[in-house]
Every structure is written in C-alpha cells, then in structure tokens.
N, C-alpha and C positions, 0 to 999 in steps of 0.2 A: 511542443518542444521544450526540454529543461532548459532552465538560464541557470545561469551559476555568479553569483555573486563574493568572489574572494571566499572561496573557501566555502562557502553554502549555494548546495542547487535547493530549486522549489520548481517545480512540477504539477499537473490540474492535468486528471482525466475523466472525462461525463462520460455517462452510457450513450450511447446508442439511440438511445430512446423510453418512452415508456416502456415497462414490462421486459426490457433486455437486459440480460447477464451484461455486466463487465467486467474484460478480465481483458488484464494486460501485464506486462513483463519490462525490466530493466534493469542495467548493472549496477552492482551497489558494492565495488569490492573495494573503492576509495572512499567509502560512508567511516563514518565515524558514528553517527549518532543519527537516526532513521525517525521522524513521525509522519501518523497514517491520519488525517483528517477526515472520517467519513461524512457526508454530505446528502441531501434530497435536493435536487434541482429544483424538481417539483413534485408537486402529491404533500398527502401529509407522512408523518414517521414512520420510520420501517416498522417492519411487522417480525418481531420476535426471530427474525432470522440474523446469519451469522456469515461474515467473514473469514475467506479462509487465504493464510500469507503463507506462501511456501517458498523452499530456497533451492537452491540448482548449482551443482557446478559444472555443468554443460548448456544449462540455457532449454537442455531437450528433458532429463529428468527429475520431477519435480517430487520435491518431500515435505510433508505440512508441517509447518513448525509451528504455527500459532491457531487459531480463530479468535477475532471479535467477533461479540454479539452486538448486534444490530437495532437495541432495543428504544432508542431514541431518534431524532431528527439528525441529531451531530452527535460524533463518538470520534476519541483517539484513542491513538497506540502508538506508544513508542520504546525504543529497543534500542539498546549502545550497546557498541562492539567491545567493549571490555568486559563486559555483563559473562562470565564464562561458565559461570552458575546453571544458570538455561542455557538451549537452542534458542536461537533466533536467526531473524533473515541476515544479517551480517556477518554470522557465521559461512555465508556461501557468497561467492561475488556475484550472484544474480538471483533477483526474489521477482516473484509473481504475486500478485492483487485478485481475488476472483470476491465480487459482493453476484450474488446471485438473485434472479432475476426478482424485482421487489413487487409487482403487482399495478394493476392499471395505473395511469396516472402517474407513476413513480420512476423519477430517472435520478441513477446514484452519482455522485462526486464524489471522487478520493482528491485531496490535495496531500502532495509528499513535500518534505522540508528536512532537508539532514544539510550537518556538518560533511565536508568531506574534510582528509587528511592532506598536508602542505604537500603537494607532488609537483614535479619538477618534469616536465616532457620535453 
C-alpha cells in the first residue's frame, strides 16, 4: 500500500516470485515528478531485458510510452510532468509497470517515489 508523506508517495512492488512477470498499475494524475527504481530481490542481474511503462486514461487501455533496459542489478527512470517535449507516464492519470519474467532464481523490485501536487479533498 502507498503512504504519502506531505506531498510525496513512495510505494515497493516484488514479483511473485522467481521466474514471474510483474506487472501492475496505479494512478499517477496528482504526480508531479515520477521515479522507477528497478530492483532483484534475488538472483544475480537482469539479463539484457527491458521494461516497459505505459499510460492509460481509462485504466483499461494501455499505450507504451517508455522502456527501460534491464541491463544491471538496479536501474532508474524518472519523468516530470512539465517535461512536454516527450510522452511520458504523467501525461495520462494512470501508468502500468510490466518488468518481464527475469529467469530462475530472479524476482524483480520496482520501488515508486514521486512528488505529488498540493491538492485539497
């Protein structure tokens, strides 16, 4: 479950398990500023494979706006909402994670950390 710290969530999702895709989804349309920490639970480093961050404004379909490559233990990405230059996941209020399946032994970590914007409920 995200926590939200004044103004900043931070967020941690593991696979599944060895050998298992993770892929998961959440709204990002009060971000400000988005990073993707990728991660190995366990195993050694990924293997030459690639991340892919897509954005949604239904939540149901999905358009890939980015990939990471996968090619170390730990990788980030990060992406601000003023950036209007490129696509990115902030462009849509909801983005999906997919790190695909890494091979025996290997279960992925994403940790998420954005700014959100001062909002008032």
């Amino acid at each position: 479950m995200a926590t939200t710290y004044k103004h900043h969530r931070v967020d941690t999702r593991t696979g599944s398990g060895a050998n298992a895709q993770l892929q998961f989804s959440f709204e990002v349309k009060d971000y400000q500023t988005l990073v993707l920490y990728f991660t190995i639970v366990e195993g050694t480093v990924f293997v030459s494979q690639n991340a892919t961050i897509e954005g949604s404004i239904d939540n149901t379909n999905w358009v890939a706006v980015d990939t990471k490559a996968l090619g170390t233990g730990t990788t980030a990405s990060s992406y601000y909402n003023e950036n209007v230059s490129t696509i990115n996941p902030l462009a849509f209020p909801y983005c999906r994670i997919t790190v695909p399946a890494l091979g025996a032994s290997k279960t992925a970590r994403v940790l998420l950390s954005g700014k959100t914007r001062n909002t008032f409920k």
